[in-house]
N, C-alpha and C positions, 0 to 999 in steps of 0.2 A: 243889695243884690241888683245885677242888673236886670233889664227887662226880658232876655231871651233866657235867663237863669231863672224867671219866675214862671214864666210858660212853661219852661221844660218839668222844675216841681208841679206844677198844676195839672198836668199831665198822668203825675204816679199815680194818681186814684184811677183816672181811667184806663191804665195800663195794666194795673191791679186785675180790676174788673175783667178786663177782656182775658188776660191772662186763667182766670178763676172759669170763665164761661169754657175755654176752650179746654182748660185740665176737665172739669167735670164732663163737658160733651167726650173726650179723648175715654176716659176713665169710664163711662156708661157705654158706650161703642163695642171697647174693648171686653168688658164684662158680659153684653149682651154675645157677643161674638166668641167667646173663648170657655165661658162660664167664667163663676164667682171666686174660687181660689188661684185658677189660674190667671184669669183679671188681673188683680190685683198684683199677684205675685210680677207679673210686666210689669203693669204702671209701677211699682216700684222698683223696677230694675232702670226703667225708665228713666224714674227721677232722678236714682243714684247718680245714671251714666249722665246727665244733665247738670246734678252738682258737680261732677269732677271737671268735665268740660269748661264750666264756668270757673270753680277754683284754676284750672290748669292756665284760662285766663287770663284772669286776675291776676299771678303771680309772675306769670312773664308781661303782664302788662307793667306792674310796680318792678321787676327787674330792670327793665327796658326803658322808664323814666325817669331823666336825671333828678336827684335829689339838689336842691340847694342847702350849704349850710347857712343854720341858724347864726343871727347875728348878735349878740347880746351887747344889752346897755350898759 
């Protein structure tokens, strides 16, 4: 790997991290503010709408980038 490809892996832990601080502050905020089932019931509309986002993406990103064909020996 090159060197700006090992930074950028080296990186996922603390990206992780930061990520996991700001869902739980996100997720205690909203539960102190809303109460407990309806908490919750957000944060996970939340998430949903943040998976698709991401899938929706992901999918036109891998549509949108040319494949090359394989070459075999």
């Amino acid at each position: 790997m090159t060197s700006w490809k090992v930074r950028l892996f080296s990186l996922i832990p603390v990206l992780l991290a930061l990520a996991r601080m700001v869902s739980v502050g996100g997720g205690a905020s909203l539960i102190s503010s809303v109460g407990f089932t309806l908490g919750w019931s957000l944060y996970g509309l939340l998430g949903l709408l943040l998976g698709g986002v991401c899938w929706v993406a992901v999918g036109r990103g891998v549509a949108a980038s040319p494949v090359s064909p394989r070459r075999e020996h």
